[in-house]
C-alpha positions, 0 to 999 in steps of 0.5 A: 795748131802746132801743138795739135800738131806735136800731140798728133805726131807723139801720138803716132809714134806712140802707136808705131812702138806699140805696133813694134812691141807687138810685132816683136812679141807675138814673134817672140810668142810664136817662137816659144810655141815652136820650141815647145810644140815639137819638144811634146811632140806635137801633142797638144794636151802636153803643151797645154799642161807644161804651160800650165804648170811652167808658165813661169818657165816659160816666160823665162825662155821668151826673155832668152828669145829676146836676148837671141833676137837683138843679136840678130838685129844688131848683127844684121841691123834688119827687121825682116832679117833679124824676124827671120833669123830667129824663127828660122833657127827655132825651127831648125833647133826645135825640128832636130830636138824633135827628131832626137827625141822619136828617135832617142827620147833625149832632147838635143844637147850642145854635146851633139854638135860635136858629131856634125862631122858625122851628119851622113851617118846620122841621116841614115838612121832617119825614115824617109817621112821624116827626111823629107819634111826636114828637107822640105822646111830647109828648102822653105827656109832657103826660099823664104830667105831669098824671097825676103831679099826682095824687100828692102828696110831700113836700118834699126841702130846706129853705130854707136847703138850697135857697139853698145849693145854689141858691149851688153850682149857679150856678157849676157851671152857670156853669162850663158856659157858659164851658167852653172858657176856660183854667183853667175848672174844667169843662175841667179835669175833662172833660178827666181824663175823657178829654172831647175835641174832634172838631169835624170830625165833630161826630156822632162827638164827639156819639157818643165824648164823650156827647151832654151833654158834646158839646152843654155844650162847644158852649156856649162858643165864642169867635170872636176872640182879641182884640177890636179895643179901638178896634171902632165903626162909625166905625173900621170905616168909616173902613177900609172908606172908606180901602181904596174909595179904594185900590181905585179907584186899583188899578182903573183898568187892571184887567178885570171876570170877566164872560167868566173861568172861574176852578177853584180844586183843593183837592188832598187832602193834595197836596205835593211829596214830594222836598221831604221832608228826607233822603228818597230816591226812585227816581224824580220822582213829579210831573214835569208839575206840577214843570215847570208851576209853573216856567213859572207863579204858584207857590210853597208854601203854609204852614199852620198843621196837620199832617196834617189842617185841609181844612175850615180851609184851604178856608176860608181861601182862600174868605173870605181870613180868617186861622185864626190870629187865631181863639179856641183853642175855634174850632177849626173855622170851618166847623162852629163859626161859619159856619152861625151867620152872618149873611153871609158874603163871600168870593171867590165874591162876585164872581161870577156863578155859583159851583159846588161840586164835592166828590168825597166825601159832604158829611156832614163839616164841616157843608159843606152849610150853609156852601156854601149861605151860600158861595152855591154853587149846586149843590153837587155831591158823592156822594149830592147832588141833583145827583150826581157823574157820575163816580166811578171808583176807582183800583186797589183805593183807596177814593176817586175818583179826580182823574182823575173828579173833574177830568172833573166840573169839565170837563163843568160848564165846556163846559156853561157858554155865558156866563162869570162862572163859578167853580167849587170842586173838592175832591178825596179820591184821596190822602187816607189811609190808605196801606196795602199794596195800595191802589196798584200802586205804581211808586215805591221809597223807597231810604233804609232804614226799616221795611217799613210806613213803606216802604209807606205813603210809597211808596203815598202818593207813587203817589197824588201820581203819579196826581194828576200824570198826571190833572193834564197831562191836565186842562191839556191840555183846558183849553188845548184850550178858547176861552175864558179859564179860570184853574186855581188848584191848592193842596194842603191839607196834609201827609198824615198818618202818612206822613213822621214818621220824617223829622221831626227837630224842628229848626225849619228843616226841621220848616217842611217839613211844613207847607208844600203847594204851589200853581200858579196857570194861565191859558190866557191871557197873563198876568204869572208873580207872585213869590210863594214863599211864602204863607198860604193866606188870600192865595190867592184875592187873589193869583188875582185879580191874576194875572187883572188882575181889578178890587178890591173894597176888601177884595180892595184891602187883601188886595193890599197885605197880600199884598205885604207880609206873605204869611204869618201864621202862628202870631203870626209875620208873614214880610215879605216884602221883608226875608225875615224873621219876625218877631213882631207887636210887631216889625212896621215901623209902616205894617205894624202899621196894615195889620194891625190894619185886616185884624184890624179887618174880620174881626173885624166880619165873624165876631164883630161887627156887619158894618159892613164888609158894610153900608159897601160893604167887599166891594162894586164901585164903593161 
């Protein structure tokens, strides 16, 4: 009898963990299908495909709502608390990552809390559907709440139980904060899962990796690898006052930009094919902008990416910055750091008026945060304010084409009556894929490779083709002006799965495929500058002294950077009178201290307090 009696009641208790286990994850359930029902904006068949597809992922995010649930239930020691708490905050978060995406197609990030301060302000941007329904699930929940506090239940843990898991949770959630630290244990199972980093596109990281995960990985992003051991307001002031003086020296025959025009062309996935090792062509594919860099400033341009960084070279050449000194988890300054700060120099500074034209829809990068800090005013892309005027396609591509967007930079330039004016021109005719049909191509690779690999290089160089077509006759019309305008015009990298069966893996030519080319044009006479081959950060310093245009001191110290080390790169540095390159800790003296003052200022500007910007680092005459 009394062991009947001890089955039964092990049998009970049994059935009431099992009961328990259930509750607890048909809540946890419930709370993931929340995060990713408004992350997809109620769209159904999204939800079904990113299940499909990430379920991995997704059972990654239900193991962070548990950890998140026992928070709350060693915090509140309660059930119904604990229950509530967890589906009240999925709501609450899942309800404004909603919001930021209608409104700005870019989920919430840790970053946002930061504008709590401004929550009257924000609400003004929201319609009035859409006020109401957040009021309305806030006076629910507040309801709910208060109805819950009706009931009462018992406690779960003990003390000792809540100290010890008290104990556990502080490294777990420590873990979270420092998520993108090497070794962290976070990292290394979220990465099992099959956890990974779609910065460019945080929407879809948001989408692909689940909403929680995307946020927790947002948590931790490093700005600088290193950080200057000697970093004070007097080290940075004693740069900013050593590079004044260099600037008034460099300054006394140079012209201000009140009168210039200055376009600078980022040419999507733009490169000079014939430099491919071993690859056979039927004809030269960009005769006119071949001749034009021989007659010009020109010379290639070595990254850091294959196949793709846009958003990482643009800003490099705006802000003159190098991508390389940043941390490993900063993948993308545009959407990781930018937004976050508060100012932000760059080449447009030292111009009156600056205008953004993209010929794409602005939703990737966060651009429309980061032109804004850039100071672009307008920012013309598809679907803006101010729309594109032009946007016609080429054969059946699915990009407008450079020939439309060059007209759009044309008609802002003749409407300019006063000068001073620059003008950012990104492009996206020959960014991929490069399928059959796309082109009605004219070119033939001679070297025997499958038909696909055939087909996608030969629509690819079409592509390079038109651009050089739509590029003379850009040249063309900037000649026919009376005015001095300067084209400064650079590929951003290699296009991608187009020229991989090329790749051999020797470290000579495997440089190839890093290297984009640039020209630098004026309308005017001006000096042809010997600069082979540069990073993209030098590109805007170099721009200015083609022009003869005045310094400010931090243009002083990109002068002399780009005359000694024009290309840093991956912890190498090309000196550029030796033709050599060489690792940091093999750099001569003086160039170790040039360096280390450029390494000092970006640091103050994108992890620091920005001395520099106070001190007069990116002024005239300070």
């Amino acid at each position: 009898m009394i062991k009947l009696r001890k089955n039964s009641s092990e049998q009970i208790a049994f059935k009431s963990k099992l009961q328990n286990l259930s509750i607890t994850m048909g809540l946890l359930l419930i709370a993931q299908f929340i995060f990713i029902l408004f992350q997809c904006q109620f769209n159904l068949q999204d939800v079904l495909y990113y299940t499909q597809n990430y379920w991995h992922n997704y059972i990654f995010n239900i193991i962070l709502l548990y950890f998140f649930y026992l928070a709350f239930l060693v915090i509140f020691n309660r059930k119904t608390y604990a229950s509530f708490l967890l589906l009240g905050t999925t709501l609450l978060f899942s309800m404004a990552n909603f919001l930021k995406i209608s409104y700005r197609n870019e989920p919430v990030l840790p970053s946002d809390f930061s504008m709590i301060h401004q929550l009257n302000h924000i609400i003004l941007m929201i319609n009035k559907v859409h006020m109401i329904s957040s009021v309305a699930v806030i006076l629910f929940l507040i309801a709910a709440f208060f109805f819950l506090k009706i009931f009462k239940s018992k406690p779960i843990f003990t003390i000792q139980q809540r100290l010890l898991l008290s104990f556990i949770l502080f490294f777990v959630f420590y873990s979270f904060f420092n998520s993108n630290h090497s070794n962290n244990p976070y990292k290394i199972i979220a990465t099992s899962f099959g956890i990974t980093n779609i910065y460019w596109d945080l929407k879809e990281d948001y989408s692909s990796n689940g909403p929680l995960a995307g946020f927790i990985k947002n948590l931790d992003i490093q700005v600088m690898e290193e950080v200057p051991a000697n970093y004070s307001y007097e080290a940075v002031s004693e740069i900013v006052e050593k590079y004044k003086g260099k600037s008034t020296e460099i300054n006394y025959d140079k012209e201000t930009l009140e009168d210039q025009t200055v376009i600078f062309i980022l040419s999507e996935s733009f490169m000079d094919p014939l430099r491919i090792p071993g690859l056979e062509l039927s004809d030269d594919p960009m005769p006119f902008i071949r001749s034009l860099k021989n007659e010009t400033t020109s010379g290639l341009i070595l990254g850091s990416s294959y196949g793709g960084g846009t958003a990482n070279v643009e800003y490099e050449v705006l802000t003159a910055f190098s991508t390389n000194y940043f941390h490993s988890s900063l993948l993308i300054p545009y959407t990781l750091l930018v937004p976050n700060l508060h100012e932000v120099p760059n080449v447009t500074n030292i111009f009156n008026k600056k205008i953004a034209v993209h010929a794409f829809n602005a939703n990737l990068y966060r651009r429309k945060e980061v032109f804004e800090k850039f100071g672009f005013d307008p920012f013309i892309y598809e679907g803006s304010n101010v729309d594109l005027t032009y946007k016609d396609k080429l054969d059946n591509s699915n990009y407008i084409s450079d020939e439309s967007a060059y007209q759009e930079v044309l008609d802002i330039v003749e409407n300019d009556e006063e000068g001073g004016l620059f003008i950012l021109l990104t492009t996206m005719q020959n960014h991929g894929p490069y399928e059959k049909d796309k082109y009605d191509n004219q070119f033939q690779v001679l070297n025997d490779l499958k038909e696909r690999e055939k087909t996608r290089i030969e629509t690819y160089i079409q592509g390079v083709h038109y651009t050089d077509l739509a590029t003379e006759k850009f040249i063309e019309q900037i000649d026919a002006m009376d005015r001095p305008i300067t084209v400064v015009f650079f590929g951003d990298h290699m296009p991608s799965e187009v020229f991989e069966g090329f790749d051999d893996g020797n470290d000579e030519t495997n440089l190839a495929f890093y290297e984009t080319d640039y020209f630098i044009y004026s309308n005017f006479e001006t000096e042809t500058l010997d600069y082979p081959i540069v990073s993209p950060n030098m590109i805007s310093s170099i721009a200015l002294e083609q022009v003869n245009a005045t310094l400010t001191p931090y243009y002083a110290l990109m002068y002399e950077l780009q005359k000694t080390v024009p290309v840093i790169r991956w912890g190498e540095y090309y000196l550029s009178e030796e033709e050599i390159h060489v690792y940091e800790d093999e750099l001569p003296t003086y160039v170790h201290e040039l360096i280390n003052d450029f390494r000092m200022i970006q640091y103050d500007i994108t992890a620091g307090e920005q001395y520099s910007v106070e001190l007069g680092m990116f002024d005239f005459g300070s």
